[in-house]
C-alpha positions in Angstrom: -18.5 9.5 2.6 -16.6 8.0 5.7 -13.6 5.6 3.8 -13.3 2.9 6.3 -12.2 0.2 3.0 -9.9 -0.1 0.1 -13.3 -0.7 -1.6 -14.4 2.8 -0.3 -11.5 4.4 -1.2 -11.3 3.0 -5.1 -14.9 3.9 -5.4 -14.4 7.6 -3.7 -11.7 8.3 -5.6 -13.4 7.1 -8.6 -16.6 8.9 -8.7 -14.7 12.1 -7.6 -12.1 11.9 -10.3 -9.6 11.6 -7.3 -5.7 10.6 -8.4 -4.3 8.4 -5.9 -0.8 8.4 -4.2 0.1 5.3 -3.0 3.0 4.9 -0.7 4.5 2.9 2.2 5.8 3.8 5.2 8.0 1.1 7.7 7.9 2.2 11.7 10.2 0.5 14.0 8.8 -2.1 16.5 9.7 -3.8 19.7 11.2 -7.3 18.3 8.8 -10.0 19.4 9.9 -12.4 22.5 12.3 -15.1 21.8 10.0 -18.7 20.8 7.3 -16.8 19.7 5.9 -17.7 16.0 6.8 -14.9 13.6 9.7 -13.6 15.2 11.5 -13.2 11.9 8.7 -12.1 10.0 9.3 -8.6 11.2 12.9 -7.8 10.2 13.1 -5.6 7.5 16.0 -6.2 4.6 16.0 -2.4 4.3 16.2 -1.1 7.8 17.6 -4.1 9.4 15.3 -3.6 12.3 12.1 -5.0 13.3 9.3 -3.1 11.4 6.0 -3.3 10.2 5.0 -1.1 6.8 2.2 0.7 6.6 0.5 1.4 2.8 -0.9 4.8 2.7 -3.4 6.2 0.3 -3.1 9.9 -0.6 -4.6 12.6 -3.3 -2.2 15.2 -5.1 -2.8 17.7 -2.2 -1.1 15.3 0.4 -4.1 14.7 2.2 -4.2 11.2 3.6 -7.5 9.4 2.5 -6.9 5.8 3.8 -3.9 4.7 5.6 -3.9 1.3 7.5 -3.1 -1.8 5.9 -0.2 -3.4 7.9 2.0 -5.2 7.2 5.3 -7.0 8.7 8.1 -5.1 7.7 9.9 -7.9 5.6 7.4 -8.4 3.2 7.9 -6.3 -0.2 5.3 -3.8 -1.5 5.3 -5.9 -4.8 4.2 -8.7 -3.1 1.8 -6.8 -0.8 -0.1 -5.1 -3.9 -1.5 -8.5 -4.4 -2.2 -9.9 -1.2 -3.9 -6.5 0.5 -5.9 -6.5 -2.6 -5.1 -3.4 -4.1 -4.5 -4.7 -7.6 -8.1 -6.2 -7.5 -9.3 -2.8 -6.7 -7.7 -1.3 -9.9 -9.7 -4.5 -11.9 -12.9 -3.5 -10.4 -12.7 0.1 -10.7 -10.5 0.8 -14.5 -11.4 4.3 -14.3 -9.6 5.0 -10.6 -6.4 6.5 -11.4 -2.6 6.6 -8.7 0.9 7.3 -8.9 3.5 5.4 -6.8 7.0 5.0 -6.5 9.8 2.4 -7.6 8.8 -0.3 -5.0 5.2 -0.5 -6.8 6.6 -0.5 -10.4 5.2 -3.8 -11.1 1.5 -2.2 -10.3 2.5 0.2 -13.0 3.3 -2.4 -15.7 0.4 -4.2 -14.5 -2.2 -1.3 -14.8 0.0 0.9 -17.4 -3.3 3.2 -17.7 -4.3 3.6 -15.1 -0.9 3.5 -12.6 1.8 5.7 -13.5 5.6 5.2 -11.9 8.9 7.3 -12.5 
């Protein structure tokens, strides 16, 4: 099956018993002109440097299964959980199962069966 979706993924991953690893990744980018809307959007409060984050999906191998939901780089992966609609995906599929780290802890409380976090 060709994952081209979060929707594809959840429901891959599901019906092959798949355990997620989700993660983000920030890349640096050229800072936006001067006057242009947004400029400050992409300044990252980690880096200090204009970023955009990338969430990447994963199995316990460390193959990449879906990678490309962008971001601007200051927007936290709590907050971006809700608004790239990966939370909804753990609603509609309860038996999909992932792992993350300390910046998705609140997916992890959220989902406590189905997300685990250190």
């Amino acid at each position: 099956m060709r994952i081209r979706t979060l929707e594809d993924l959840f429901t891959c991953a599901q019906h092959e018993g798949v355990d997620l690893c989700i993660d983000g990744t920030e890349v640096q980018v050229r800072r936006p002109q001067a006057g242009r809307p947004g400029r400050k959007a992409f300044i990252s409060g980690k880096k200090k440097q204009n970023t955009i984050k990338t969430t990447t999906f994963s199995d316990r191998q460390g193959r990449t299964r879906f990678s490309g939901v962008i971001r601007p780089g200051r927007m936290h992966d709590r907050t971006a959980v809700h608004t790239e609609g990966i939370a909804e995906q753990f609603h509609r599929h309860p038996d999909a199962k992932a792992e993350v780290d300390e910046g998705y802890r609140g997916l992890a409380n959220e989902f406590p069966t189905q997300v685990s976090a250190p």
